[in-house]
C-alpha positions in Angstrom: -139.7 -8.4 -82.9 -142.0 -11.5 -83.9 -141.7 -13.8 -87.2 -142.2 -16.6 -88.9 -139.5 -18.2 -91.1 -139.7 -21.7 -93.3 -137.8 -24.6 -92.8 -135.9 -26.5 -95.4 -134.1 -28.9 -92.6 -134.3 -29.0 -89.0 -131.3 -30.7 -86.8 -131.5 -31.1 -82.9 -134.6 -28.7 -82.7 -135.2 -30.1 -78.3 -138.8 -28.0 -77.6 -138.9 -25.8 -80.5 -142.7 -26.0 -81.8 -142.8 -27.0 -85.6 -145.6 -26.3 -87.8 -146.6 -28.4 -90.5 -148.9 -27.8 -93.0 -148.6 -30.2 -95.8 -144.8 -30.1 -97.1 -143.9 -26.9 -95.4 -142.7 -26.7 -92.0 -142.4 -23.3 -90.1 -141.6 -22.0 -86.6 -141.7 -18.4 -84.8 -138.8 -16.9 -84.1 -138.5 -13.9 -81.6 -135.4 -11.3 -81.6 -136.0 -9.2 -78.4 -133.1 -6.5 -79.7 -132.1 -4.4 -82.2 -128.7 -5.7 -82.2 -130.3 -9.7 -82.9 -129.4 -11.0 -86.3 -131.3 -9.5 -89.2 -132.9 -12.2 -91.9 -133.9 -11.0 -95.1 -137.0 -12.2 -97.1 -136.0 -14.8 -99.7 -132.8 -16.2 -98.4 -131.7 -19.3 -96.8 -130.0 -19.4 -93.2 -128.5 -21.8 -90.5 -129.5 -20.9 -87.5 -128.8 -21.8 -84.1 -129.9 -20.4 -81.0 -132.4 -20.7 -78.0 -136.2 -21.8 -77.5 -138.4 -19.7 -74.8 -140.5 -21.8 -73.3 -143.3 -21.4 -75.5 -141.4 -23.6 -78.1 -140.3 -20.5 -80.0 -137.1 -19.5 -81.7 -135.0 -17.0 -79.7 -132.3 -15.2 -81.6 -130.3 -13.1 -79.2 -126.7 -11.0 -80.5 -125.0 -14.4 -79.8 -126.9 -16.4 -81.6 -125.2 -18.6 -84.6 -127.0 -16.7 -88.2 -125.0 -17.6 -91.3 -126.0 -17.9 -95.1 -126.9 -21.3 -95.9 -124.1 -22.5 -98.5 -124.6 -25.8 -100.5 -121.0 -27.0 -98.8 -122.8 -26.7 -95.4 -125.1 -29.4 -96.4 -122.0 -32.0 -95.2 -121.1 -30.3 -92.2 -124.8 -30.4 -90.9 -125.3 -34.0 -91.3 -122.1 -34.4 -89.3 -123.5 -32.2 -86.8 -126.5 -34.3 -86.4 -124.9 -37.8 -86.1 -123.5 -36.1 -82.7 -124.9 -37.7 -79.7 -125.4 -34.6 -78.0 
């Protein structure tokens, strides 16, 4: 399964492929199984996972897929000031 999703925020994104039109940024994300982390219309996620080398999103079942929470907010710019 194929998609598109919006981005608020991206942090260490390496090759994913970004697209911008105007303020809104998007990327395709591809989930190859059923067992791959659902998203629902209308809600906000952090996601981390792989990029195919197309420069799309890969979730697979081990992929990282939580509801965004305003406390996260912190964590994530802590995450981004990591070197690596």
């Amino acid at each position: 399964m194929q998609g598109t999703v919006s981005l608020i925020k991206a942090f260490k994104t390496g090759s994913l492929t970004i697209t911008q039109a105007g303020e809104t940024m998007s990327v395709k994300l591809v989930m190859p199984c059923n067992k791959c982390p659902l998203l629902r219309r209308g809600q906000n996620y952090i996601l981390m996972g792989d990029v195919d080398e197309e420069g799309r999103g890969v979730l697979t079942p081990g992929s990282f897929t939580v509801l965004y929470k305003a406390p996260h907010n912190k964590m994530l710019t802590n995450i981004n000031n990591l070197p690596c």
